[in-house]
N, C-alpha and C positions, 0 to 999 in steps of 0.2 A: 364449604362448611355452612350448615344452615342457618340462617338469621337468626333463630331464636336462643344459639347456641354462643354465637358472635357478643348478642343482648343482655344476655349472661356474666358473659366473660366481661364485658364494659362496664357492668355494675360493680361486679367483683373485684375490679380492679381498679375504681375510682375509692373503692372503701377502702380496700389495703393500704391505697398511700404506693411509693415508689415498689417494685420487686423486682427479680428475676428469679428464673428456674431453670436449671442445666439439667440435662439428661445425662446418663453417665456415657460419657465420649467412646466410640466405638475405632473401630479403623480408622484411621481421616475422615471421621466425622461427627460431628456436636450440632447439638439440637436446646435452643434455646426459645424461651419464651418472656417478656418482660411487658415491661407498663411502666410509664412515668409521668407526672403529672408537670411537671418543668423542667430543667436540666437534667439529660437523661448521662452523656458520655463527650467528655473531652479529647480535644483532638487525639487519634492513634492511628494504629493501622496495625492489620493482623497478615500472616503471609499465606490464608487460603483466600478462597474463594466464598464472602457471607455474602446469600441468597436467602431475601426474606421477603413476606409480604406484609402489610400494618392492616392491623385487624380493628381500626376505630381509631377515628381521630386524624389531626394531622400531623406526622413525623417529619420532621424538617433535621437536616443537616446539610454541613459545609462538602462541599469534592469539588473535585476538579475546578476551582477556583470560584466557584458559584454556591449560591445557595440551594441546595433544591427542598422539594416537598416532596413525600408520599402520602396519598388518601386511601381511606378503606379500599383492600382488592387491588391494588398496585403491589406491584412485586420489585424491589428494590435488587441491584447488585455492584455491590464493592466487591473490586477484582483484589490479587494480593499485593500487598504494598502499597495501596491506594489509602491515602490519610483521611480523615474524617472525623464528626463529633455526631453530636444528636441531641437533640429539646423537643418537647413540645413548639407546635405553633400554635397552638389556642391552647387556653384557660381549662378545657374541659381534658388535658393531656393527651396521650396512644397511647397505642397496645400492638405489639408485632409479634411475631415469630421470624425465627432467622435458624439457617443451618449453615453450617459452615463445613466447606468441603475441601480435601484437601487438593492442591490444583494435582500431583501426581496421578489422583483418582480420577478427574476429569477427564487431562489426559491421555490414562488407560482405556477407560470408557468408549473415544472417540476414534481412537488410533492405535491401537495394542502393536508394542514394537515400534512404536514412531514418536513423537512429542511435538502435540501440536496444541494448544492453548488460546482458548476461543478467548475475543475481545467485547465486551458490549460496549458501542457508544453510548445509549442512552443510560443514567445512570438508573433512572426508572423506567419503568416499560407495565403497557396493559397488556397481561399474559394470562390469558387464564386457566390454560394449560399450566403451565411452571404455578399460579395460586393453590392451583387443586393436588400438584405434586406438591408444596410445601406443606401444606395444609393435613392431609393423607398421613405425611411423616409422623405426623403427631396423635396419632389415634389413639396408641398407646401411653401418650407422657404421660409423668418423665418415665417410662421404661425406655431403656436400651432397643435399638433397633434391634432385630434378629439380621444373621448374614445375609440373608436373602431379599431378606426388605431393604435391607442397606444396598447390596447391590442394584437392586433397582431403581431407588432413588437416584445414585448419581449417575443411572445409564441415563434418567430422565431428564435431570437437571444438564446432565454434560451437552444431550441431544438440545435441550429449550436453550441453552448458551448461544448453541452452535447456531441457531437459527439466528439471532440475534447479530453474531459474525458478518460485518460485512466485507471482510477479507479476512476469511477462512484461511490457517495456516498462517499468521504474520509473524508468530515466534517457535516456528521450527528449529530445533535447534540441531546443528550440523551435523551430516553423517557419520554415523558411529557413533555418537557422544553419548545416545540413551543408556546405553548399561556403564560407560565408565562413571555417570553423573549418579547411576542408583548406585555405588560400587562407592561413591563420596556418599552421598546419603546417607548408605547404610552403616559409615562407620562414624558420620557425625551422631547418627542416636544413639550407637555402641560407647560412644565417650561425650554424655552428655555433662561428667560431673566433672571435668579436668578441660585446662585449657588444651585448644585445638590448634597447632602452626598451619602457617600457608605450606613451607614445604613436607612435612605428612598430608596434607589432600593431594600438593603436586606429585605424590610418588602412589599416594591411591587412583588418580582420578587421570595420571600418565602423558598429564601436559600443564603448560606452564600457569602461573596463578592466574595471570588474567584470562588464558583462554579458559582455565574452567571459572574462572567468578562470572564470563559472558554465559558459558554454557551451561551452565546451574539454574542460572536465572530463566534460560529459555527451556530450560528441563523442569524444573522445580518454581517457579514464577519468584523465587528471593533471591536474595545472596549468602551464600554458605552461613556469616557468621548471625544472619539476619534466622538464617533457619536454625542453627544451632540454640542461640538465645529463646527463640521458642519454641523450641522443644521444652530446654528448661525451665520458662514460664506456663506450659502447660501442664509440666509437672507438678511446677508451683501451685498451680491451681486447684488440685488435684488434692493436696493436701491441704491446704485450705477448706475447700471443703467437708475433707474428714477431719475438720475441728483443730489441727497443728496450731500451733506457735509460727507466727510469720520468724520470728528468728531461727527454732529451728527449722524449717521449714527453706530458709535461705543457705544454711550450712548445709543442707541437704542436695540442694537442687547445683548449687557452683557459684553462687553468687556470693560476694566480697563481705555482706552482713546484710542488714536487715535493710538499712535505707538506701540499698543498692537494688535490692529486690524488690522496693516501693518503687524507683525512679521507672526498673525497667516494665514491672505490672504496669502502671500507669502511661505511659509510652504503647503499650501493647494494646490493651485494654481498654483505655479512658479513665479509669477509675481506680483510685488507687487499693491496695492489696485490704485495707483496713473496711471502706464502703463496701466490695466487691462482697466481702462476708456479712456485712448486714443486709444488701440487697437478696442475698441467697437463702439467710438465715441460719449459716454454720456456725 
C-alpha cells in the first residue's frame, strides 16, 4: 500500500475517534478494518484463523501468555481458539486490517481431501508477502470480495501459513474423519436456532462424542459446541448490523434473552453487542 495512502488513513482516523468497518462476510470469510486510540478489545477469541497487518501505530495485545506488539507492515496471526485483547501502546493509538478466515478454507486450500492445519509460532511475523496479500483484499472496501478474489486470497494466505509451519501437518486429523466431521458441520449450521445433543452429532458424525469432539477440533480448529455458538454469534452480528434490536435479535439467533447474547458477543468479540454497533455505526 503506498505511504501516502497509509498518511491518509492515520489522519482520518485519529479524527474519527475509535471505529470499525466490516465488509459484508462472504464464505468463511470477513474483512475488517479498525482504528483505536486506547482500549481497542477485551479478552476473546474467535474460532477462524484472524490474519491482519497494523497500518500505523503500535498494536499491542495479550496471547500466548505474553504481551506482544505489532508495528506498521507487521502482519499479525491469531490461530482459532487462541484468546486475546487489544489497546494501543502509545498515545498517538493504530490502525490495522484483519481478515478472518475460516480454518476449513485453509485447510481446503493446502490439502483438498485431507486436514491439515498450519501452526504459526510467532505470533507476529515480517511478511511482506502475506502485508501485500492482506492489503490487496482491500482494494475494494467495504465491497464483498467477488468468488474468485476470495479464492485467492485464502490459496495465498493458506500458502504464507504454511511457510510459517514449522511442523507442517501437526493436526492431521485421522483417517477418514474429513467427510464424517463436514457431515457434523454441515448439520450444526442446518440447526443453528435449536439446541444441539451429543448423541445426534454421535449418530451424524458415526463415532463416539469424544472421538469426534478430538476430531472436529483437528478438522475444524474448534469444538462442535464452540463452533455452533458462533455461527449463532455471527448471525448475531449480522443483524446487528442491519440495525435489529439486540433482543430480538437474540430470540432469533438461539440465545436464552438478550444478556445471554451480551455475555456470549462479548466472549467472542471483545466487545460487547451494544459498543460493537457504535463502533460500526448501525
Amino acid at each position: 500500500m503506498a505511504q501516502h495512502a497509509l498518511d491518509g488513513l492515520e489522519r482520518s482516523c485519529k479524527a474519527a475517534g475509535d471505529w470499525a468497518r466490516i465488509a459484508p462476510a462472504g464464505a468463511g470469510i470477513e474483512l475488517m478494518e479498525a482504528a483505536f486510540a486506547g482500549h481497542a478489545f477485551d479478552r476473546h477469541r474467535h474460532d477462524v484463523y484472524a490474519i491482519g497487518v497494523t497500518l500505523y501505530g503500535v498494536q499491542e495485545f495479550a496471547c500466548r501468555g505474553a504481551l506482544r506488539a505489532s508495528t506498521a507492515g507487521r502482519v499479525l496471526v491469531i490461530h482459532p481458539d487462541e484468546p486475546h485483547d487489544g489497546h494501543a501502546g502509545t498515545a498517538a493509538g493504530f490502525g490495522y486490517r484483519m481478515v478472518y478466515v475460516a480454518p476449513e478454507l485453509v485447510r481446503q486450500a493446502l490439502a483438498p481431501g485431507g486436514a491439515c492445519l498450519p501452526f504459526v509460532a510467532e505470533v507476529t511475523v515480517d511478511d511482506p508477502f502475506l502485508a501485500r496479500v492482506i492489503n490487496s483484499a482491500f482494494e475494494h472496501f467495504p465491497q464483498a470480495l467477488d468468488g474468485l478474489a476470495g479464492d485467492q486470497l485464502v490459496l495465498d494466505l493458506a500458502e504464507g501459513l504454511q511457510r510459517h509451519d514449522r511442523a507442517p501437518g501437526r493436526t492431521r486429523t485421522a483417517a477418514g474423519a474429513g467427510g464424517r466431521m463436514d457431515r457434523v458441520r454441515d448439520f450444526l449450521d442446518a440447526n443453528l436456532g435449536r439446541v444441539v445433543g451429543s448423541a445426534e452429532l454421535e449418530r451424524v458424525g458415526g463415532v463416539d462424542r469424544f472421538a469426534l469432539a478430538r476430531q472436529f477440533r483437528a478438522h475444524c480448529g474448534t469444538s462442535p459446541y464452540r463452533y455452533l455458538t458462533m455461527r449463532r454469534l455471527e448471525a448475531a452480528k449480522r443483524m446487528i448490523l442491519k440495525g435489529r434490536t439486540l433482543a430480538e435479535t437474540a430470540a432469533a439467533c438461539g440465545f436464552a434473552d438478550q444478556a445471554h447474547l451480551t455475555r456470549q458477543f462479548k466472549a467472542a468479540f471483545g466487545v460487547p453487542p451494544g459498543r460493537f454497533r457504535r463502533l460500526v455505526g448501525a
